[in-house]
N, C-alpha and C positions, 0 to 999 in steps of 0.2 A: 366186348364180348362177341367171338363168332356164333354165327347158327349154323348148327349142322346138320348134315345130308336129312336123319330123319324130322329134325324140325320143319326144314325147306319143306319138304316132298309131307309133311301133314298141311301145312298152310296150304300149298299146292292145292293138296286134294282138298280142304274146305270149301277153296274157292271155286275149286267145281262143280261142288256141291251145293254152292251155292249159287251159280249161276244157272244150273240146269235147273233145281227148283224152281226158280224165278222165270224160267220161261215154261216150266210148267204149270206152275201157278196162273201166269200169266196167260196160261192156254187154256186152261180147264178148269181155277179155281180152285182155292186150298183145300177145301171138303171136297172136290174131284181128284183130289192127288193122294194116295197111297204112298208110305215110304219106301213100298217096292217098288213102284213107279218109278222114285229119286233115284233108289239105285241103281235099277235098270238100265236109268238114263247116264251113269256113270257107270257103269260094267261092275259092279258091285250088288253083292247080296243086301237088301233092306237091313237087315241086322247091324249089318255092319259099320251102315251110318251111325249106329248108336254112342264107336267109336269119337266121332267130332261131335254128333247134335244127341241131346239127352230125348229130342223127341220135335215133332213139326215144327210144335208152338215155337222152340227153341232157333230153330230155323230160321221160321218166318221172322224171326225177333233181329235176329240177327242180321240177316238180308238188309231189312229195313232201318236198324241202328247204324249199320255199316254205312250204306248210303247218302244217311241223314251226316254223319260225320263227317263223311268225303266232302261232300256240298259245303260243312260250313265250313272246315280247312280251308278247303280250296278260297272261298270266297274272304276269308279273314287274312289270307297269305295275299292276295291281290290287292286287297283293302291298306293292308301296310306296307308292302312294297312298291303301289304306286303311286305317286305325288300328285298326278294330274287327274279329277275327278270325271275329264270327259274320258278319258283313256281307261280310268278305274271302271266306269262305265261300261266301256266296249268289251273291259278283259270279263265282267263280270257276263256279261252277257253271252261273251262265250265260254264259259266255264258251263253254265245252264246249258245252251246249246248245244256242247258237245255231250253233256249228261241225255241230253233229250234224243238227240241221234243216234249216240250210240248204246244205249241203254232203255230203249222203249218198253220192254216187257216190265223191268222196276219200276216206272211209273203205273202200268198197270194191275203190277200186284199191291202197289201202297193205294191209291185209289179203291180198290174192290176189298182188300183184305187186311188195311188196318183195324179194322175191327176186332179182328182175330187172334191180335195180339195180347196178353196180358197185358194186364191194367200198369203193372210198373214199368216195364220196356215200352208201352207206349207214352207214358207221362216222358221221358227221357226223350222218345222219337222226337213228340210236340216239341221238347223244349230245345233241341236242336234248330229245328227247323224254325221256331222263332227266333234263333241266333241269328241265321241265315238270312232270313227277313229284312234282319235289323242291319245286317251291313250293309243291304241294297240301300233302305232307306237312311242310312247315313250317308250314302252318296247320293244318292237324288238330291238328299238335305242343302248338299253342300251346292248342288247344283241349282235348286229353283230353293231359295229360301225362306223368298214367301208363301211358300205354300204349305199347308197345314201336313204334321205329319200322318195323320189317320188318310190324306189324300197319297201319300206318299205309297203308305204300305199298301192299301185297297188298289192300288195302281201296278205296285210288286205282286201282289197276287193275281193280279189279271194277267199280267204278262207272263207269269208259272201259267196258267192257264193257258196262255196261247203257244207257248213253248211247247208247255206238257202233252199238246194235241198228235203228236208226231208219231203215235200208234195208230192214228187214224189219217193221217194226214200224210206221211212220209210214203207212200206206196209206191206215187206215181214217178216222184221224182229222188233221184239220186241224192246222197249227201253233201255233195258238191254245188246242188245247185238249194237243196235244202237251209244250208246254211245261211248264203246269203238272203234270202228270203227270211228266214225267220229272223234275222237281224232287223233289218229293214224296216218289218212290220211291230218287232218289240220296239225300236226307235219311236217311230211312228205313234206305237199307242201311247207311250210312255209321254211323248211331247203332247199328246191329243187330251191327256188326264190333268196335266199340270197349267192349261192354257184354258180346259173348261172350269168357269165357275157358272 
């Protein structure tokens, strides 16, 4: 089945409109943002958003379902495509990586304004993101296998933590030299969590 011209060009526009909320969320907070605001920021009338999003909430739902999807694709496609657990490793860690670079404002809007999602698009968000979780610590698994899995995952969420900082942390330094750095240091914690008992 083809998609055509006006299917392309609605996705299109979703995705603008989805990206511009999210950096305006990420600027001024969901109760700071007006849907005139969204439009604005897309050369469009407020109204007319109403076209793709029935309303914010709907938005914000979607932004952050979206996101949460991406991550765990990505990390389930790398997970079975690659054989070698230290490599699975490294791709996973740049899958984060590059989420954390190049996407800073979504982490600032999931952090500040998950809350603002209805209660059934965030049970869905959650249970993505413990999909996500779980493919790290099936590779760690395979990696240190003495080590208990509740160390595993506390370990994977530290390292989201240190990744995740890159709204506050990426300022000073380019994405070039960001990268390897944030590697470096998720290595580092990761080996630093599995060696302390």
């Amino acid at each position: 089945m083809t998609t055509t011209a006006p299917t392309r060009n609605r996705r299109n526009r979703r995705g603008e409109i989805l990206e511009a909320a999210a950096r305006l969320f990420a600027a001024r907070g969901f109760h700071g943002v007006s849907i005139e605001d969204i439009g604005a920021a897309v050369g469009v009338s407020g109204p007319a958003l109403y076209r793709h999003f029935s309303g914010k909430d709907a938005l914000l739902s979607e932004m952050l379902l979206d996101v949460s999807s991406r991550l765990r694709e990505s990390a389930a496609a790398v997970v079975t495509s690659c054989p070698d657990p230290q490599e699975t490793l490294d791709a996973l860690l740049n899958v984060q990586i590059t989420f954390a670079l190049e996407q800073p404002a979504l982490i600032t809007v999931h952090d500040r304004e998950l809350g603002n999602v209805p209660e059934p698009e965030r049970r869905q968000i959650r249970r993505l993101q413990r999909l996500y979780v779980e493919e790290w610590v099936t590779v760690l698994a395979e990696l240190h296998p003495a080590c208990p899995a509740a160390r595993l995952r506390a370990a994977t969420h530290a390292v989201f933590g240190l990744l995740n900082s890159t709204p506050h942390s990426a300022g000073e330094l380019g994405a070039g030299d960001m990268r390897p750095l944030l590697h470096a240091m998720a290595r580092s914690a990761i080996a630093a969590a599995v060696s302390a008992r």
